[in-house]
C-alpha positions as CSV (number, residue, x, y, z in Angstrom):
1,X,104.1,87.2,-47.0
2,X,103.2,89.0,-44.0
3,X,104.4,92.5,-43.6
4,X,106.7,93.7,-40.7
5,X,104.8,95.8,-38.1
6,X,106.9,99.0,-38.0
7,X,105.9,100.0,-34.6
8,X,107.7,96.6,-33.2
9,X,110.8,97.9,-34.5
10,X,114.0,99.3,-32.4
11,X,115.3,103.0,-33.6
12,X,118.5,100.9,-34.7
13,X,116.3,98.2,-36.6
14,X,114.3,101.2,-38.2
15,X,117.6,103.2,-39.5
16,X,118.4,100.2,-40.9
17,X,115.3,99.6,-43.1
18,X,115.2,103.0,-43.9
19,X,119.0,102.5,-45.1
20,X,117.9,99.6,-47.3
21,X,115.2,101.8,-48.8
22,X,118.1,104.7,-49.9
23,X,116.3,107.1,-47.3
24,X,117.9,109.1,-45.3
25,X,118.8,108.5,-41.5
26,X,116.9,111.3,-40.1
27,X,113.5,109.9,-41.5
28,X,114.2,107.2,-39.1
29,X,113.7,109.4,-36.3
30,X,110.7,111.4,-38.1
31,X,109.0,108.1,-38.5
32,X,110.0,106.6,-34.8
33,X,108.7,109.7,-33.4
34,X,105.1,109.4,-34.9
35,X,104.9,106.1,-33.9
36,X,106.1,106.4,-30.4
37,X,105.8,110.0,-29.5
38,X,102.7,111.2,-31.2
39,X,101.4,107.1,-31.8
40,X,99.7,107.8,-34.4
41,X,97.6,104.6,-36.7
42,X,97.8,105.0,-40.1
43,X,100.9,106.1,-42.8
44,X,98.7,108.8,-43.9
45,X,99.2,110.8,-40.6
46,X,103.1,110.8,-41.1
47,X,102.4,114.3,-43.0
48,X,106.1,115.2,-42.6
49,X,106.8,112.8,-45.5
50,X,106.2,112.8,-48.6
51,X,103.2,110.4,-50.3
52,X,105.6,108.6,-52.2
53,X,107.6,107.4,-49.0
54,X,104.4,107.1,-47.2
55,X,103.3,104.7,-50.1
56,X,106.8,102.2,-50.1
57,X,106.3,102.2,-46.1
58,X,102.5,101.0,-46.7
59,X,103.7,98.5,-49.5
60,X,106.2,96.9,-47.0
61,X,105.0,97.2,-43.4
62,X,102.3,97.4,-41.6
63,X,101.3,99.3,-38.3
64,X,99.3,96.6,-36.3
65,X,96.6,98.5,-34.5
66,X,94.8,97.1,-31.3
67,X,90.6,97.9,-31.2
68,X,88.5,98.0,-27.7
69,X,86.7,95.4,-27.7
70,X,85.4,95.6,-24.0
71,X,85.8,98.4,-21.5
72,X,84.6,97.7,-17.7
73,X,85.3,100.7,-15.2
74,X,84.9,99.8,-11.5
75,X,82.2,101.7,-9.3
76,X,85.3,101.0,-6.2
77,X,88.3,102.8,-7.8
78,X,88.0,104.0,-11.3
79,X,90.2,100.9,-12.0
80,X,89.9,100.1,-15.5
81,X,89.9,97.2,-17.4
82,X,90.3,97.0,-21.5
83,X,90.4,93.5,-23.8
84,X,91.9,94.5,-27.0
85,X,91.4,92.5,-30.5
86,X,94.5,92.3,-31.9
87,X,93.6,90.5,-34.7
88,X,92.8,87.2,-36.3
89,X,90.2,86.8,-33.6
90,X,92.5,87.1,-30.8
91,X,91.5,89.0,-27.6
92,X,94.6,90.5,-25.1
93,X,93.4,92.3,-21.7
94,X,95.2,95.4,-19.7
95,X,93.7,97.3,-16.8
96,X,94.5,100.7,-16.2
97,X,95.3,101.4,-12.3
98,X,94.9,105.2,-11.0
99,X,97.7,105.7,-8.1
100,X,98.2,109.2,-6.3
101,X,101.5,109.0,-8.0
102,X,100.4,108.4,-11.1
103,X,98.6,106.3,-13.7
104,X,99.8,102.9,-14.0
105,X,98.9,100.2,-16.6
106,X,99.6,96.3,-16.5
107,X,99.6,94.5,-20.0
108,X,99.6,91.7,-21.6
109,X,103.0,90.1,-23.3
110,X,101.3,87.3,-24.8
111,X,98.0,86.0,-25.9
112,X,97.4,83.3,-22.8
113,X,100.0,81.4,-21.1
114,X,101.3,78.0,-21.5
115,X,102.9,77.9,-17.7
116,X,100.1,76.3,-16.2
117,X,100.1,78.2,-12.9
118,X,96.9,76.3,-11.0
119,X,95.3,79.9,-9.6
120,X,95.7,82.2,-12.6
121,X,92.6,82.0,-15.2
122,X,95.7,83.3,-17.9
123,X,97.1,79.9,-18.6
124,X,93.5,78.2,-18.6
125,X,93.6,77.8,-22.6
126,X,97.0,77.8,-23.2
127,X,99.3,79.5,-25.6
128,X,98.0,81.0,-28.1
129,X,100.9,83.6,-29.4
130,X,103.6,85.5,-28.4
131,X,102.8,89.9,-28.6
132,X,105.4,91.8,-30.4
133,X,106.8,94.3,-29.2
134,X,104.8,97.3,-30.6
135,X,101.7,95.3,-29.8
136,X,103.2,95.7,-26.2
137,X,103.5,99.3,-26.9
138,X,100.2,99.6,-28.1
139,X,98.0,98.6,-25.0
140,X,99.6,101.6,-23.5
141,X,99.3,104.4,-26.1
142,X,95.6,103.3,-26.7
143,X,94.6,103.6,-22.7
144,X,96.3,106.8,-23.1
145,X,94.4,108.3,-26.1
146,X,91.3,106.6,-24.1
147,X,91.5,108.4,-20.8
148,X,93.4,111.7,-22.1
149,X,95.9,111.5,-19.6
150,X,99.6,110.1,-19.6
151,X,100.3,106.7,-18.1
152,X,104.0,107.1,-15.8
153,X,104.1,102.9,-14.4
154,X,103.8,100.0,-16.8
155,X,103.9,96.1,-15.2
156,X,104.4,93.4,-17.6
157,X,102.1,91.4,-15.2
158,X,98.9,90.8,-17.8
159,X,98.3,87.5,-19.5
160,X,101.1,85.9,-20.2
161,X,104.9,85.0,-19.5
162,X,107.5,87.8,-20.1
163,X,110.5,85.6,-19.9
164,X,109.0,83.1,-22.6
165,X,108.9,86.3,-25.2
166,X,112.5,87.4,-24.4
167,X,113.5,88.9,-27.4
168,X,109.9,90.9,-28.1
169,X,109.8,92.0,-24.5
170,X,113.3,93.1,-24.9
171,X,113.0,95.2,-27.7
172,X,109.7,96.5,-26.1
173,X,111.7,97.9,-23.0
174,X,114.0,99.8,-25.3
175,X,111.3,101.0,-27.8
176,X,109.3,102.3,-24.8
177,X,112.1,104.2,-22.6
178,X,114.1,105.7,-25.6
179,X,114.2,109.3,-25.3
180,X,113.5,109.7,-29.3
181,X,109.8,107.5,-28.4
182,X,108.1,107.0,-25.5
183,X,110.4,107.9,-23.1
184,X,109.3,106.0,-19.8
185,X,112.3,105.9,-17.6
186,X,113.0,101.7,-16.4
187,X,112.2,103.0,-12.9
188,X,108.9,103.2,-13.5
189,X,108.9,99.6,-15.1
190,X,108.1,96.2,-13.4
191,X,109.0,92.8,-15.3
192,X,107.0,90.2,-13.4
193,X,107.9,86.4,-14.2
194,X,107.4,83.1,-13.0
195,X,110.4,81.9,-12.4
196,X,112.6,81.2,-15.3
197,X,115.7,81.1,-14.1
198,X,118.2,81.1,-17.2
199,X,116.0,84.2,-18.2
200,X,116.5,85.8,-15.4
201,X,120.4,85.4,-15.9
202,X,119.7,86.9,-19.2
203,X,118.0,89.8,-17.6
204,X,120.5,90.7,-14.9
205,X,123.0,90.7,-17.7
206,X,120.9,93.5,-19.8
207,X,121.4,95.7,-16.7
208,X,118.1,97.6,-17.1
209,X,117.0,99.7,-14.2
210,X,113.8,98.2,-14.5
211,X,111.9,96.5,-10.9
212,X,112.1,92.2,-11.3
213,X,108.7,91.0,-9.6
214,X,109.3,86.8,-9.0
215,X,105.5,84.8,-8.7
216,X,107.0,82.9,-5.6
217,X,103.5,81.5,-3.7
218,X,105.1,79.1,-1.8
219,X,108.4,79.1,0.8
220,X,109.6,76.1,-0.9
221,X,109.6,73.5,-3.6
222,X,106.9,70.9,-2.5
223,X,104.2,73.3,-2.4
224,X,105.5,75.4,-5.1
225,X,105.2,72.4,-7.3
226,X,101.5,71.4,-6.8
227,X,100.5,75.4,-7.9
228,X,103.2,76.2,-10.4
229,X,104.4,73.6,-13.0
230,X,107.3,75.7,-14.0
231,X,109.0,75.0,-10.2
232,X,109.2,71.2,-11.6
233,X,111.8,72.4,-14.0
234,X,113.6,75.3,-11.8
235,X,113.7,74.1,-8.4
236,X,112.9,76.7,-5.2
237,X,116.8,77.1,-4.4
238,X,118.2,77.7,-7.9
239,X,115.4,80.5,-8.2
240,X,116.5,81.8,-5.0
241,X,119.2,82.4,-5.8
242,X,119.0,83.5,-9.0
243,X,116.7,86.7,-7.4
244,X,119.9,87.3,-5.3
245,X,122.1,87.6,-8.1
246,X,119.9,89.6,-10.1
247,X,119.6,92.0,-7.0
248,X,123.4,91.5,-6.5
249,X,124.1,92.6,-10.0
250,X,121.9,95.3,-10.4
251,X,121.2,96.8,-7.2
252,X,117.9,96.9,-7.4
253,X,115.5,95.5,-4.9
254,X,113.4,92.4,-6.2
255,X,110.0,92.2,-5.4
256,X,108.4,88.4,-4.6
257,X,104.7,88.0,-5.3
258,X,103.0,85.4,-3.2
259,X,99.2,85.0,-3.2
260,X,97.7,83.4,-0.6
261,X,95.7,80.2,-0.2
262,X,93.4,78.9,2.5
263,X,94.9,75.9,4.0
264,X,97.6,75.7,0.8
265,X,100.6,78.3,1.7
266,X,99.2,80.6,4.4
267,X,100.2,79.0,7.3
268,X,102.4,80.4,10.2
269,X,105.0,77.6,9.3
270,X,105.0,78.6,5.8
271,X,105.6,82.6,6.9
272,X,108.2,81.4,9.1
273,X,109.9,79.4,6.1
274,X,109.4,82.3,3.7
275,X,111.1,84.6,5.9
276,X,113.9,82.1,6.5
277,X,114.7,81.6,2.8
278,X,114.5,85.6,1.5
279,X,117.1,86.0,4.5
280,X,120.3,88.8,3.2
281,X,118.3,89.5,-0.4
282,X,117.4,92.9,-0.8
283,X,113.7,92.4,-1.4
284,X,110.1,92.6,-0.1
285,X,107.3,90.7,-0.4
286,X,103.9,91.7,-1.7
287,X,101.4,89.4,-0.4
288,X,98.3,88.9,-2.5
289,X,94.6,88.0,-1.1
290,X,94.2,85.0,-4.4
291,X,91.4,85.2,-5.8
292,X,88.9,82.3,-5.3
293,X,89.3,80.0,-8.2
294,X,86.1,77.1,-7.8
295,X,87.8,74.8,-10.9
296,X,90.8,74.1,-7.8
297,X,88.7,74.6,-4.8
298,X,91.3,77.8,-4.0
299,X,89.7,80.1,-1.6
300,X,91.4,83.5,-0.4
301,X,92.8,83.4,3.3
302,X,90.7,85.7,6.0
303,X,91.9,89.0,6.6
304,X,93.0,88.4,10.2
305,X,95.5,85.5,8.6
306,X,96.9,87.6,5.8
307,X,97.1,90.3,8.3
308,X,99.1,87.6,10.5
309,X,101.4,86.0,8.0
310,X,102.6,89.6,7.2
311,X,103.1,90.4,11.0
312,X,105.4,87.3,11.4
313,X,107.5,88.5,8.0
314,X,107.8,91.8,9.0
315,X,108.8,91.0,12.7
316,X,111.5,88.4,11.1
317,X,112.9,91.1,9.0
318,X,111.4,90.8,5.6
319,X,109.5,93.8,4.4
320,X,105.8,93.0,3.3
321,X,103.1,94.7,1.7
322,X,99.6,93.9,1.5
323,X,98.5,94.9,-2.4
324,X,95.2,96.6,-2.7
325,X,92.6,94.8,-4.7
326,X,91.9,97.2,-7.1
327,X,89.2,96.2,-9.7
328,X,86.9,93.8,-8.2
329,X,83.9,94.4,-9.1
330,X,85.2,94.0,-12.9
331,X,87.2,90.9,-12.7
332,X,90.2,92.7,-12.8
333,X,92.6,89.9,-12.1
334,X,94.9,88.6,-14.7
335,X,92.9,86.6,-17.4
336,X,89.7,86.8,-16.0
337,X,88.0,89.5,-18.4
338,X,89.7,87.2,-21.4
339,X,88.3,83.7,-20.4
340,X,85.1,85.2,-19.7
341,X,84.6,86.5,-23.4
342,X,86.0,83.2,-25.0
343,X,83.7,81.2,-22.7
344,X,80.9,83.4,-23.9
345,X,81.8,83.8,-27.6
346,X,82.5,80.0,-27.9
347,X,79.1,79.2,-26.7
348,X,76.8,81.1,-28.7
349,X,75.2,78.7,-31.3
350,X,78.1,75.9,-31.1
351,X,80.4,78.5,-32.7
352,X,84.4,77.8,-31.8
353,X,86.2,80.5,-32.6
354,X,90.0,81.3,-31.3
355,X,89.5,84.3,-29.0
């Protein structure tokens, strides 16, 4: 039977289980606090308690570790890129981002990505497993204890669909921003998805004070469909205005991502469209230069057009940003540092392992 990873586990869920075990509540937080606030790896550091209750904790759980398995820093911007094993031959990716506010790290919330977006290299081999939630947790203490330093943003924007992993994502959020662990405040927390509406009811209803970020790239259903599969089961309209809702409810600005495509979604029409549809929701848009993807024949839009599709949002109202590419000379994009090792590993010698 496999054992439960202890780090994955809520303060509530870990009283609990301490309860069962006829320990006392405060080891809870003694325990919750290595974990999350000193993150340690092994039982044997928890030198508070005593080897016997180290010993039951070992015999039941486990603390699932992550290991470096590559490390590329970009020459550009000290961006940093990290794929983690996380076990049983399966590779995650994060890349740490260096802001003058701060450090900021994007992770992974599953192992690939069964939404079949047509421009991300995430959801080229699939699904392969949901992350729980101190696997989450981990890609962040290890780029931490990595670069010395404290990370203050996290985006759930790596491989992978956070709305498919509700309830691990869930307990992630409260694992990481509770005062007794990690202590990140919501603020500094973006949850980007795809577009699942329901979920996104569910979210709103949570009432977190974390940012939503909503993978539009497109202003409406026909083109949405032909580069994201998932608009073929939420229509353009319903996720509309599901976003205004969510901002509605929790009065906090949503964020639409839209990555632009030479000749797919980056004409004038389409800005004019956009601008049209995002009309009375309190948002911006963060238009993103797509990387070139040769498998789809996607190639980035010219700097004078991106520069020109934001001009004609911004002078209809809707605020727009431009995000910086940070990372590429490493391949920092979402799933490209992943596929690159499987396609590698997977060809040496006819070998076919599940990276």
């Amino acid at each position: 039977m496999d054992k439960t990873d202890l780090r994955s586990l809520t303060l509530k869920e870990l009283t609990a289980e301490l309860e069962k075990m006829g320990e006392k509540q405060f080891r809870a937080k003694q325990i919750y606090g290595w974990l999350h606030q000193k993150q340690v790896t092994d039982f044997s550091e928890m030198t508070n308690l005593s080897k016997a209750l180290r010993e039951k904790l070992k015999e039941k759980y486990t603390i699932k570790n992550l290991k470096i398995v590559e490390k590329l820093i970009s020459k550009e911007d000290n961006t940093i890129k990290y794929l983690f094993d996380i076990g049983d031959n399966v590779v995650i990716e994060s890349v740490l981002m260096r802001y003058s506010y701060g450090n900021a790290v994007c992770i992974s919330s599953q192992a690939g990505c069964r939404m079949g977006c047509t421009f991300c290299a995430s959801t080229a081999d699939g699904l392969e497993r949901n992350l729980l939630a101190g696997e989450m947790a981990a890609q962040i203490y290890e780029i931490q204890k990595d670069i010395g330093e404290r990370v203050s943003n996290v985006v759930i924007m790596g491989s992978g669909e956070p709305l498919d992993n509700y309830d691990n994502v869930m307990d992630f959020l409260e694992i990481i921003h509770s005062g007794e662990g990690n202590n990140l405040s919501h603020r500094h927390i973006t949850l980007s998805t795809c577009g699942l509406v329901d979920k996104i009811y569910d979210l709103a209803r949570e009432n977190l004070q974390i940012t939503l970020a909503i993978s539009l790239h497109a202003p409406n259903n026909l083109i949405r469909q032909n580069t994201m599969p998932v608009a073929r089961r939420y229509d353009f309209d319903s996720l509309i205005k599901a976003a205004k809702d969510y901002a509605d409810s929790t009065k906090r600005r949503v964020t639409f991502e839209y990555a632009l495509i030479k000749g797919v979604n980056d004409s004038e029409e389409c800005a004019r469209e956009l601008a049209s549809k995002l009309r009375g929701i309190m948002c911006h848009v963060n238009l993103i230069p797509v990387n070139d993807v040769k498998e789809n024949n996607y190639i980035r839009s010219s700097e004078e057009n991106i520069k020109h599709f934001a001009g004609i949002l911004k002078s209809l109202g809707i605020e727009t940003t431009i995000r910086r590419k940070l990372g590429s000379d490493i391949n920092a994009a979402c799933g490209q540092l992943r596929k690159s090792y499987k396609d590698k590993v997977e060809g040496v010698e006819g070998l076919n392992l599940t990276l």
